[in-house]
C-alpha positions as CSV (number, residue, x, y, z in Angstrom):
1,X,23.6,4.5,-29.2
2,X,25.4,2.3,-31.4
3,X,25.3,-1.3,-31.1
4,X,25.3,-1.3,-27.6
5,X,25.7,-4.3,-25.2
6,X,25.8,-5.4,-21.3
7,X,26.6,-8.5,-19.8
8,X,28.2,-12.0,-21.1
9,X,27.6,-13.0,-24.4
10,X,24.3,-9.6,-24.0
11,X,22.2,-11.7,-21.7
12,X,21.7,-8.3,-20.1
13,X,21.4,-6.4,-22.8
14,X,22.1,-7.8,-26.6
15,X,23.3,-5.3,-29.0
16,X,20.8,-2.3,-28.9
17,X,21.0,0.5,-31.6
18,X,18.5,3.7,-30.9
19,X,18.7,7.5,-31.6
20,X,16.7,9.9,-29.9
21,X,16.8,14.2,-30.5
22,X,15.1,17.0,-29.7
23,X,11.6,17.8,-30.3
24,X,11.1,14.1,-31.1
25,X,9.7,11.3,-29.5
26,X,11.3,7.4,-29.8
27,X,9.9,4.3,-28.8
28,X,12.9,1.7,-28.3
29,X,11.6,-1.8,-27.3
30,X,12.9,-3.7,-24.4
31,X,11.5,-7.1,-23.2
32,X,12.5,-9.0,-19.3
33,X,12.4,-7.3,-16.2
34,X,16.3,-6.2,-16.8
35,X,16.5,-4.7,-20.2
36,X,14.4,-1.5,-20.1
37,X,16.5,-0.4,-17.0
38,X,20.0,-1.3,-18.5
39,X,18.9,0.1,-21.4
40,X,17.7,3.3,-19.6
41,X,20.7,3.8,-17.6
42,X,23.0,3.2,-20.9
43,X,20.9,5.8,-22.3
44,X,20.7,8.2,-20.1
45,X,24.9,8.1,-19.7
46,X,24.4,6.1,-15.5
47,X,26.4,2.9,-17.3
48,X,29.1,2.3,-19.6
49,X,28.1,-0.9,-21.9
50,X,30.4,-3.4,-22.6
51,X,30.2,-3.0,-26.6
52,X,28.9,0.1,-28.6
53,X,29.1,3.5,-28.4
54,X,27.0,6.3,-26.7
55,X,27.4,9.2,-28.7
56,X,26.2,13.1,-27.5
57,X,26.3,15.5,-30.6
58,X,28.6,12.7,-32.2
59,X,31.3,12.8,-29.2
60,X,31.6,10.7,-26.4
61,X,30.7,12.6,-23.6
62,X,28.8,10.3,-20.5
63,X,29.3,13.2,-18.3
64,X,27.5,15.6,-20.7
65,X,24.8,12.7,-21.3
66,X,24.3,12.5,-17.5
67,X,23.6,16.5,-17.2
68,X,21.1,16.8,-20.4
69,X,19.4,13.4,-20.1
70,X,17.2,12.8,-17.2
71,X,16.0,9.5,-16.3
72,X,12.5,8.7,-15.3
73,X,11.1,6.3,-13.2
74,X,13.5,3.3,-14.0
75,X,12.7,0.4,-11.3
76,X,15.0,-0.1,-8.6
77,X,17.3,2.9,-9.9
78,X,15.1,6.1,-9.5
79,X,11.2,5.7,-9.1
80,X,10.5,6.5,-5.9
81,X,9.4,4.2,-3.1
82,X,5.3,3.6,-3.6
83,X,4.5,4.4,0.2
84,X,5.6,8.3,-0.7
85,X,3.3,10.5,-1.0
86,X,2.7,12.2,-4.0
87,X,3.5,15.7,-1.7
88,X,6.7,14.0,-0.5
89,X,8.2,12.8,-3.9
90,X,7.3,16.5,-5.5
91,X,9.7,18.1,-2.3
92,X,12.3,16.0,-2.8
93,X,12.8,17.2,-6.5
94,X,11.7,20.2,-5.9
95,X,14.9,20.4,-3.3
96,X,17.2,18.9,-6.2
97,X,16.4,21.2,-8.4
98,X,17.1,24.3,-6.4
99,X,13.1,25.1,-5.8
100,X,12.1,25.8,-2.3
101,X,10.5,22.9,-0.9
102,X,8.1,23.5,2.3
103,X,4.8,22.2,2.3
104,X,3.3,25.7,0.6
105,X,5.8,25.8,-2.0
106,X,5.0,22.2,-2.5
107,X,1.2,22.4,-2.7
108,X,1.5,25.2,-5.0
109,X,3.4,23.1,-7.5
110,X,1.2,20.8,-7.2
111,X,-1.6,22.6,-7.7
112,X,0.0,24.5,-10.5
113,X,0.2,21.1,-12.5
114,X,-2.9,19.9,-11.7
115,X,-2.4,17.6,-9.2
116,X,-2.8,19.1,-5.6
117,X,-5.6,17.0,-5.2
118,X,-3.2,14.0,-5.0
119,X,-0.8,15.3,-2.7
120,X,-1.6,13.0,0.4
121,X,-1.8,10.1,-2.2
122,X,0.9,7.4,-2.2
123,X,3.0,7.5,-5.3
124,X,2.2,4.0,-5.8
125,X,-2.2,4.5,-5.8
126,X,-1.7,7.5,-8.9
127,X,-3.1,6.9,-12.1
128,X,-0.3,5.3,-14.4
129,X,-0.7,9.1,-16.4
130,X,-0.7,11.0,-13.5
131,X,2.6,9.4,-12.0
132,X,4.2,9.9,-15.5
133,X,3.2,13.7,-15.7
134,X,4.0,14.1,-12.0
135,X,7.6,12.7,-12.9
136,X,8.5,13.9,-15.8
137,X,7.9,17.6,-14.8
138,X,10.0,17.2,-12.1
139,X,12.8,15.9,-14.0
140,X,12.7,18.4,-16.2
141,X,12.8,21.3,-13.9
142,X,16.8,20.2,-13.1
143,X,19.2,22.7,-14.9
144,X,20.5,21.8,-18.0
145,X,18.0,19.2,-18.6
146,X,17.5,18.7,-22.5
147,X,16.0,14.9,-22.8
148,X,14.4,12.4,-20.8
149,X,14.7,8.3,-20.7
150,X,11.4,7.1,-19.7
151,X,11.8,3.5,-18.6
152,X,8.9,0.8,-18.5
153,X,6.2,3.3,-18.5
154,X,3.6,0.0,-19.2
155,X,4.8,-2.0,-16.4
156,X,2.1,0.5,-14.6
157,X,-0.7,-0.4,-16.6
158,X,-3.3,1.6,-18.6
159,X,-3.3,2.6,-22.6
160,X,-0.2,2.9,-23.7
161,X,-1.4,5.9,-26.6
162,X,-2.0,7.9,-23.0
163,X,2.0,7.8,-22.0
164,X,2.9,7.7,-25.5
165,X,1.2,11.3,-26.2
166,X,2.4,12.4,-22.8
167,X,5.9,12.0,-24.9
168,X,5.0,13.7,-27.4
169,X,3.7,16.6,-25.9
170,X,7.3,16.7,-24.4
171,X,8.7,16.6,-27.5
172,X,6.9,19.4,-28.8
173,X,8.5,21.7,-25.8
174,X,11.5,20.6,-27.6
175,X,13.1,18.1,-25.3
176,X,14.0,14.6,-26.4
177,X,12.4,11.7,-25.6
178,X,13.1,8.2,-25.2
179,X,10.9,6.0,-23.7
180,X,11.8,2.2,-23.5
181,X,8.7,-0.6,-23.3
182,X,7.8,-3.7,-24.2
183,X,6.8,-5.2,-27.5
184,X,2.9,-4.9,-27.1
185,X,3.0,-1.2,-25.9
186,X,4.3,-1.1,-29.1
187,X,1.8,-2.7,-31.4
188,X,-0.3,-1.1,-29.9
189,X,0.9,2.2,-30.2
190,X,1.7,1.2,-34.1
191,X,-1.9,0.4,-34.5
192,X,-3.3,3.2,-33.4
193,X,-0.7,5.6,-35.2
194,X,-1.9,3.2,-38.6
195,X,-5.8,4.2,-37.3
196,X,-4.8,7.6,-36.9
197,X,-3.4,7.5,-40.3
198,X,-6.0,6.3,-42.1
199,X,-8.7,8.6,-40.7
200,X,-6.4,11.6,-42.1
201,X,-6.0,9.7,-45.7
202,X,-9.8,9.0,-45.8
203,X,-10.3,12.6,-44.3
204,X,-7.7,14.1,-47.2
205,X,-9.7,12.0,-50.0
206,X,-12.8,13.3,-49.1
207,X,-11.8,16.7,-49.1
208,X,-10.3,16.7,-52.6
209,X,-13.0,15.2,-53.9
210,X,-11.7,11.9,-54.6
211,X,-14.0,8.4,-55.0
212,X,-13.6,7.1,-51.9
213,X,-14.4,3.4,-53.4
214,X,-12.7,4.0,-56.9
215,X,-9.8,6.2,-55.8
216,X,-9.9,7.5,-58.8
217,X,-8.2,11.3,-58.7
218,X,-6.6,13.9,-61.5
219,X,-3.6,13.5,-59.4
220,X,-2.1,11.2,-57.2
221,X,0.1,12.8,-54.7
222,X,3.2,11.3,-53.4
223,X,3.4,9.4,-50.0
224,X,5.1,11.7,-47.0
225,X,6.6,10.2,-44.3
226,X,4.2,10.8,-41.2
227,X,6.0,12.9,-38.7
228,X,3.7,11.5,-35.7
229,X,5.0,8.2,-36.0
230,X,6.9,6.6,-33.5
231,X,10.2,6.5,-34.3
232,X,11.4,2.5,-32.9
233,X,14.6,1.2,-31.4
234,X,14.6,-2.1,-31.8
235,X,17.3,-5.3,-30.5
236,X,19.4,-6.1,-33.3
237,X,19.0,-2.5,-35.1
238,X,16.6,0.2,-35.1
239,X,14.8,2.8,-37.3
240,X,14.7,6.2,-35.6
């Protein structure tokens, strides 16, 4: 997505510019109630911005966007009503996707993924991970499915790093992800990717024998960009 935009003079949306691919996980940041689902459904191909480009492969193609992208849990488009049961939200999909979808086939699924213990649960009582996990696997089972547009994830609550390596264990199946959240999901995240960082440097140093107060080494090896970290969309431009 290339400078894209909704609504007059972008209230909606101001001009938004994110890439996502496969096997990769992006964090693009979205702030109001509004802008993670516009953003989501731009995304994911379900509306045609008013400025910008959405580009699949480098082509224009919203109808080959709306077959490969999945969108996930984007409020008042597609996350399901929160007096469904967990049981009732897994048939429905399951239906969608061509998967028989009585009650055993169901509870089997369910089961399968870890979750039969939730199946008389309302959708809106699941853990914030467990809702994700539920969802996501769902959406993926649809044919044709290549990436998924995770919208407002946080708005459930919980850690953010728990959703955010739920994505990336998606994108190590080798589907792309895009999940859109807020500005603190985001620090945070950052942080804990610059934590995570560090622990490996400090980890590396002692392992090569470095001083760990001088830093004082034979060699110095060059810096590497860190493939774990999340790639950012960002208003006004992104890095991805």
């Amino acid at each position: 997505m290339r400078a894209v935009q909704k609504g007059r003079d972008g209230q909606a949306l101001p001009a938004t510019t994110v890439e996502f691919e496969s096997g990769r996980a992006t964090l693009a940041c979205a702030e109001t109630e509004q802008r993670p689902t516009v953003l989501g459904l731009i995304a994911s191909g379900r509306m045609k911005p008013d400025a910008g480009e959405v580009l699949l492969d480098r082509k224009a193609d919203r109808r080959g966007i709306r077959r490969r992208i999945a969108l996930v849990d984007a409020p008042s488009v597609c996350d399901p009503a929160p007096d469904v049961t967990v049981a009732g939200v897994a048939a429905e999909e399951l239906m969608f996707a061509g998967i028989p979808a009585n009650p055993i086939s169901v509870a089997h699924w369910l089961a399968d993924l870890g979750l039969g213990h939730l199946s008389r649960v309302p959708i809106g009582n699941v853990d914030p991970e467990e809702r994700l996990r539920l969802l996501t696997e769902l959406a993926v089972l649809r044919d044709d499915v290549e990436g998924l547009v995770i919208v407002a994830p946080d708005r459930h609550g919980g850690d953010p790093i728990v959703w955010w390596s739920l994505a990336k264990r998606l994108a190590d199946r080798g589907y792309a992800v895009l999940v859109v959240a807020g500005d603190a999901s985001a620090a945070a995240i950052g942080a804990a990717d610059m934590l995570g960082r560090l622990g490996a440097d400090e980890a590396a140093v002692a392992g090569d024998g470095v001083d760990a107060e001088t830093g004082d080494d034979d060699e110095t090896p060059e810096n590497e960009d860190d493939a774990d970290a999340p790639a950012q969309g960002r208003t006004e431009g992104a890095l991805a």
